[in-house]
C-alpha positions in Angstrom: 139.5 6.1 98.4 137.2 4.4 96.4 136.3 5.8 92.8 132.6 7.0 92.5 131.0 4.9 90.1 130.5 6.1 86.8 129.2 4.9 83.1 128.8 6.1 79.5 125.9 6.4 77.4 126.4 6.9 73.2 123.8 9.9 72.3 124.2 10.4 68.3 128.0 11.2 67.9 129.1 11.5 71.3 129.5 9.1 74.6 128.4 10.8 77.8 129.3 10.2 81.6 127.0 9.5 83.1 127.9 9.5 87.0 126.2 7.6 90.0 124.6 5.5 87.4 123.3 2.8 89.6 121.3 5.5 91.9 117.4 4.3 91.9 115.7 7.1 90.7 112.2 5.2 90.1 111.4 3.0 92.5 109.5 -1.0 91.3 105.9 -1.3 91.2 103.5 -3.7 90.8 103.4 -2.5 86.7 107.2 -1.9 86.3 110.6 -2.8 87.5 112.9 -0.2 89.2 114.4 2.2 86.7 118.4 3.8 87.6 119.8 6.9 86.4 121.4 5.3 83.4 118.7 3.6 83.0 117.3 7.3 82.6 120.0 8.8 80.6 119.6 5.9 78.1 116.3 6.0 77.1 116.2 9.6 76.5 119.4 7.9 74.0 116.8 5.8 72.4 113.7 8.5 72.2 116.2 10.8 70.3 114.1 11.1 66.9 111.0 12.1 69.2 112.4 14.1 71.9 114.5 16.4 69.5 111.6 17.1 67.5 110.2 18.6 70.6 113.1 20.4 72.1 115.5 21.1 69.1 116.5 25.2 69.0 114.0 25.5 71.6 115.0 27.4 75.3 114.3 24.8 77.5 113.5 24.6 81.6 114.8 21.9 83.4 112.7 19.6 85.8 115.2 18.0 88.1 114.9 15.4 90.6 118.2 14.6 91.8 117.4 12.3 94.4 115.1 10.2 92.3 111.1 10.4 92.6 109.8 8.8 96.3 106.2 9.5 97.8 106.3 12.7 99.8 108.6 14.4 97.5 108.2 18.1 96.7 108.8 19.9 93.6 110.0 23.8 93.9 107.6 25.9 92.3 108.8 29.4 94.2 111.5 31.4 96.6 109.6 30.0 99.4 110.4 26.2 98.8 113.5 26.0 100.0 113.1 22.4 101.1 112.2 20.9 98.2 113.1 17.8 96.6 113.3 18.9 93.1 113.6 22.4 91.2 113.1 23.7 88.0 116.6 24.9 86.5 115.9 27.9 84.2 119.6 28.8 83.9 122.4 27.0 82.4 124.0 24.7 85.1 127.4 25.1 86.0 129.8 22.4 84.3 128.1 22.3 81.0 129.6 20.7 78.0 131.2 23.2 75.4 128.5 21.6 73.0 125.7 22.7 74.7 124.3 25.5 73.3 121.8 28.2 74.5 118.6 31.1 73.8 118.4 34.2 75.8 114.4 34.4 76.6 113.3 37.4 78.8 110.7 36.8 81.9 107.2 38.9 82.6 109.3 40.3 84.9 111.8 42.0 82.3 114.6 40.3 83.6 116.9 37.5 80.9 118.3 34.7 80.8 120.6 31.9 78.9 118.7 29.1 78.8 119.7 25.4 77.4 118.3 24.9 74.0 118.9 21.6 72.8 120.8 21.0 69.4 121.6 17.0 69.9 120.1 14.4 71.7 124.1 14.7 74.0 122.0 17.7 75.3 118.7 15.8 77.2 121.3 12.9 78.0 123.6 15.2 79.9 120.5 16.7 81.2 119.9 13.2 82.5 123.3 12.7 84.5 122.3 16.3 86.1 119.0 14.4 87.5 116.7 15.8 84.9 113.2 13.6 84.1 111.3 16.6 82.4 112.0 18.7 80.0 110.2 22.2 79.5 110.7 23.7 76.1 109.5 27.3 75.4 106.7 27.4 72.4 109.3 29.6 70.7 112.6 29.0 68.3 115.5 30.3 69.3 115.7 32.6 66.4 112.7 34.5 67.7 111.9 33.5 71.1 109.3 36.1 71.5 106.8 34.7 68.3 105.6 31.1 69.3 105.2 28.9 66.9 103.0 26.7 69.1 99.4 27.0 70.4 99.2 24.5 72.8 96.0 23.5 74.2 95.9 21.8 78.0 92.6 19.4 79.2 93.6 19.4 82.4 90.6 16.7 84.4 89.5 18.3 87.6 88.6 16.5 90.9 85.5 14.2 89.9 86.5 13.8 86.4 88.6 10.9 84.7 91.4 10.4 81.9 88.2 9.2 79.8 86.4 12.9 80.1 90.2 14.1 78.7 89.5 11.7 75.8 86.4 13.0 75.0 87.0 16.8 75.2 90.0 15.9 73.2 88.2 14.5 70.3 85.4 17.6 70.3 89.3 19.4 70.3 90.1 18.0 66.9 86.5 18.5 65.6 87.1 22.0 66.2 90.0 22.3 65.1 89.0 20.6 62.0 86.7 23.5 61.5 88.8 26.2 62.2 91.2 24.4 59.2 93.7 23.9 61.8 95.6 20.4 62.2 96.6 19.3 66.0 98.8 17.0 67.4 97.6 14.8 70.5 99.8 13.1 73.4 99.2 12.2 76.8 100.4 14.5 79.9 102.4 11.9 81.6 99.6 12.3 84.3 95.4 12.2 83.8 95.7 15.1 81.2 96.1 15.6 77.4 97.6 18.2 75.2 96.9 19.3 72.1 99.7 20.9 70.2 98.9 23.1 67.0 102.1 24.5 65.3 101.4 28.5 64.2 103.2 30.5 62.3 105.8 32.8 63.9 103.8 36.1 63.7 102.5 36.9 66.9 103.0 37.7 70.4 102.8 35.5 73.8 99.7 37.7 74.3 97.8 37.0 70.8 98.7 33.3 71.2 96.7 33.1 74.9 94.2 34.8 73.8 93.5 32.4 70.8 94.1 29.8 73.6 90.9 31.5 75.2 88.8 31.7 72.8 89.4 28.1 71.8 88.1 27.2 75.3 85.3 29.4 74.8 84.7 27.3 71.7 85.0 24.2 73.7 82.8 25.3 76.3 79.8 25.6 74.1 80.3 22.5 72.4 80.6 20.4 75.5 79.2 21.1 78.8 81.9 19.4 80.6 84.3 21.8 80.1 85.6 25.2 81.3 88.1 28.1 81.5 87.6 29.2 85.1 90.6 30.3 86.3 89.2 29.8 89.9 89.6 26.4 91.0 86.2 26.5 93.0 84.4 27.5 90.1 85.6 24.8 87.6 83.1 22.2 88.7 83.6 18.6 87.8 85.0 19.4 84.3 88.4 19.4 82.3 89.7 22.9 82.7 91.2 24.2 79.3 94.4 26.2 80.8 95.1 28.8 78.1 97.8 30.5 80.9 99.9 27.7 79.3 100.8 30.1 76.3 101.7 33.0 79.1 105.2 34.0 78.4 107.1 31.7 80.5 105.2 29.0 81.3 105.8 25.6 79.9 104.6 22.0 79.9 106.3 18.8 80.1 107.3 18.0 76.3 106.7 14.9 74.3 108.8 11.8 75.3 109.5 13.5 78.5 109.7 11.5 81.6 107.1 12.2 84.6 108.2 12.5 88.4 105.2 9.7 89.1 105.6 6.2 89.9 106.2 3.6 87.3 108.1 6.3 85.3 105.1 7.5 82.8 105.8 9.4 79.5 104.3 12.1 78.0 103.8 10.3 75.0 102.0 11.2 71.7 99.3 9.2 70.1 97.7 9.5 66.8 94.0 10.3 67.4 92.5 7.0 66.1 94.9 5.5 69.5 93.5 7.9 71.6 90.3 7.6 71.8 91.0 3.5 72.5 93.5 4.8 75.0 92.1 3.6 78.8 95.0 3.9 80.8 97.9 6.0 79.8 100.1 5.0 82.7 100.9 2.0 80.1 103.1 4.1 78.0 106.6 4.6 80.2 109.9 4.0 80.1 109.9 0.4 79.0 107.1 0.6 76.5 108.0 4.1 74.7 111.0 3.3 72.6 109.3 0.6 71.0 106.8 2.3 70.1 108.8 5.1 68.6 110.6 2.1 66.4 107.7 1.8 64.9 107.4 5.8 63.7 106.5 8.8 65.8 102.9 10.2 65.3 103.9 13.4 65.3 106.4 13.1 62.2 104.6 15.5 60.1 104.2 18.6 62.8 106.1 20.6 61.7 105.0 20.3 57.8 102.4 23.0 58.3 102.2 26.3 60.2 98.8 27.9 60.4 97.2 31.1 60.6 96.0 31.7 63.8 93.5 34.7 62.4 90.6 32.3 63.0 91.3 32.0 66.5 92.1 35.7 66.8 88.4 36.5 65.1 86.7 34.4 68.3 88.3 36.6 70.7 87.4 39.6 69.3 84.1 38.6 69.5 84.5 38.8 72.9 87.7 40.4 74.0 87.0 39.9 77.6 90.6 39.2 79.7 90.4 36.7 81.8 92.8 35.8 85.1 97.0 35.5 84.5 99.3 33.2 86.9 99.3 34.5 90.2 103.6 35.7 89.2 102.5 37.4 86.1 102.5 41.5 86.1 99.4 42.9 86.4 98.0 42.9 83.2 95.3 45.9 81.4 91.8 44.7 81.6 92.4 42.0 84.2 89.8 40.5 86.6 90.9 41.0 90.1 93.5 38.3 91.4 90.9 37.5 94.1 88.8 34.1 94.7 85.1 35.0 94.2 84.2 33.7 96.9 86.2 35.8 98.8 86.1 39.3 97.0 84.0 42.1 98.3 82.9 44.7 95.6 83.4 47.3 97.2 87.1 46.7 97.5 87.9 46.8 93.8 87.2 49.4 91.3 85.8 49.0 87.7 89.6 47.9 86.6 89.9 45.6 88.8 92.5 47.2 90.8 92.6 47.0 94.3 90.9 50.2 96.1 93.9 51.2 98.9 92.3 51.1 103.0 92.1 54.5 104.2 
């Protein structure tokens, strides 16, 4: 029997296997060639500066796609996707490396678990051999994974909007911001979206940190009528949505230099501001342009050279310390709304709490 084919990749110290490396995990387009596994596992190799910045000591979610990314293709999001094409791995895979080390991080639901947190870039390549594109760091270190240390802020363009509109809200982003004292950090989704990371200090909880997320879309809101924070996808209008669930306890986005499941193999990449607002057309920065743009210096060298307060944040929402709607697999949480589309919620069925009344 024929031996399955197999190669090695150098990350920092260490070579790693690498196996079915000629298995076509991008397919060509009319923008870039096909792109293999190794193909893969190398250039998370050559993003190593940037891509440990983001996930070093961090518990980290795995986005895997182990039969490569075709049209069609499902990713798992719950229990009931059992035919999916991809999963999100949330506990250490079986066969790990003895040098991979982990973070115990607890759920809404109370339950734990060990997740992977990246130490050396041997970590995201191995990752790679396991079918991994995306990687989904908590905002927390793992020496106090229930502080972030990250407000991260998600323009996410609805139907009827463009990647431009994202640009713009951006930029009003880092006005504000600017006058809040508060330095951020730009990068493209991967997708039509942008994020806007702001490192915090370590002092408060997942549910501080979303609420400062809130009333920074609040903020937004008034300053540019093209925005909102509806929870409610049929109230959001033509306008980039500013998802503060993002900084719930245990949700995640894709992090910088990570690889998206869309054709041409597109990268969340960061940007300094000045190239953002030039930037037309992110699905330019992928596999084959990213490293060389990283040669060059990473734009978000100094984010970790500051930690801010997020008091200022904190004084907006308790200006108005009205909750607004948690994912749909959250708990329940004190003051609410109910988990119920407007359109479809009769008054009478809820009480003042927003808890369901029971049918008699």
């Amino acid at each position: 029997m024929a031996k399955a084919s197999e190669a090695y990749v150098q990350a920092g110290d260490r070579e790693v296997r690498i196996s079915s490396p000629e298995r076509v995990i991008y397919e060509a387009t009319d923008r870039t060639p096909e792109v293999t596994k190794l193909m893969v596992a190398e250039y998370f190799a050559g993003v190593d500066d940037g891509l440990m910045r983001a996930l070093r000591d961090r518990p980290t979610a795995l986005e895997r796609w182990t039969s490569g990314v075709r049209p069609g293709m499902k990713l798992a999001t719950g229990p009931a996707d059992k035919d999916a094409d991809a999963f999100y791995q949330k506990r250490v895979p079986k066969g790990a490396p003895d040098y991979l080390e982990t973070a115990r991080i607890t759920f809404p639901s109370g339950r734990t678990a060990d997740e992977i947190c990246p130490t050396e870039i041997a970590v995201p390549v191995w990752c790679a051999h396991m079918g991994t594109l995306t990687f989904h760091p908590w905002p927390v270190r793992r020496d106090d994974v229930d502080h972030p240390d990250e407000l991260r802020i998600d323009l996410d363009p609805q139907p009827g909007t463009a990647f431009a509109d994202a640009v713009r809200v951006a930029g009003v982003a880092r006005e504000l911001l600017a006058d809040l004292g508060m330095l951020g950090f730009a990068k493209t989704s991967g997708n039509r979206g942008i994020h806007v990371y702001v490192r915090i200090e370590p002092r408060w909880e997942f549910a501080d940190v979303r609420h400062a997320a809130i009333a920074f879309g609040r903020e937004l809101e008034k300053r540019d009528e093209g925005v909102t924070t509806a929870w409610w996808k049929e109230e959001r209008g033509e306008r980039i949505f500013v998802d503060y669930n993002q900084n719930t306890r245990d949700r995640t986005i894709a992090s910088a230099y990570s690889l998206r499941p869309i054709p041409g193999a597109p990268v969340s990449t960061p940007l300094t501001w000045e190239e953002l607002a030039e930037l037309d057309d992110p699905r330019g920065l992928n596999l084959f342009t990213v490293p060389e743009r990283l040669a060059g210096g990473d734009p978000w060298a100094a984010i970790d050279d500051v930690h801010h307060s997020l008091q200022p944040l904190l004084d907006l929402w308790e200006e108005h310390p009205v909750e607004l709607n948690y994912p749909p697999d959250h708990p329940k949480m004190p003051g609410e709304p109910p988990r119920v589309q407007p359109s479809k919620k009769v008054a009478a069925h809820w009480d003042e709490d927003g808890n369901r009344i029971p049918d008699h």
